[in-house]
N, C-alpha and C positions, 0 to 999 in steps of 0.2 A: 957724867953719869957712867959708871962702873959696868961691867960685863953683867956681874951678879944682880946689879938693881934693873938691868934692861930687862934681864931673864925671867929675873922675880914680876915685873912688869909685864910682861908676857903671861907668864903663868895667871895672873889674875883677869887680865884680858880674858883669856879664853874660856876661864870659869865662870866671870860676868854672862858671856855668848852661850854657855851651857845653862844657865840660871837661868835666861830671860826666854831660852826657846821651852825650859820645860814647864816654866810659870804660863805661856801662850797658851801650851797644850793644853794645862790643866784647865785654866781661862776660858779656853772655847770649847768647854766640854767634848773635849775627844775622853777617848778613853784612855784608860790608866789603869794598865793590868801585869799580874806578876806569872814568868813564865818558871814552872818548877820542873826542871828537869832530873831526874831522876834513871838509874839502870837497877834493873831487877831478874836475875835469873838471867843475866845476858840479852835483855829486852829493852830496849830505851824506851823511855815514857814520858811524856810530853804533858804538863800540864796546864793550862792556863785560866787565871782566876782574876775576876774584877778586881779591881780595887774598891775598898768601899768609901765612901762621902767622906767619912770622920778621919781618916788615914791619909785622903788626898789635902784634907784643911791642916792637919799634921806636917806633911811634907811640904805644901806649899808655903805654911808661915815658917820653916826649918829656911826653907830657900830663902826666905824673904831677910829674917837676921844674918843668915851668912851673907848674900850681898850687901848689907850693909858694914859688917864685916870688913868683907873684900875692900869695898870704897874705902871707909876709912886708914886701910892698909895704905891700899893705891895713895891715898893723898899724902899721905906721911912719906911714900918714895920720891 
């Protein structure tokens, strides 16, 4: 095994661990919100808004073909 496939081997690992911890969240109904920050007039502003049901089934089946993705990558190294 090569430097570059251990690495590349790595790199999907961690995106796996990033996949399955935000599929949890969504899973166990935590919440799922987007923070817009913004500066106006020299004023920072903070926004923070739900996420809505139909966006969370969007990202969550987006995660779900990328790690299958990923796997199929991984078995091919």
């Amino acid at each position: 095994m090569t430097k570059e496939t251990l690495s590349k081997a790595n790199v999907i690992v961690n995106e796996l661990g990033w996949a399955e911890q935000v599929l949890y969240h969504i899973g166990h109904n935590h919440r799922l919100a987007f923070d817009f920050d913004t500066t106006k007039s020299c004023i920072e502003d903070h926004v923070r808004r739900k996420c809505p049901d139909w966006l969370k089934d969007i990202i969550a089946e987006s995660i779900r073909q990328k790690v299958e993705e990923w796997k199929r990558e991984f078995d091919e190294l």
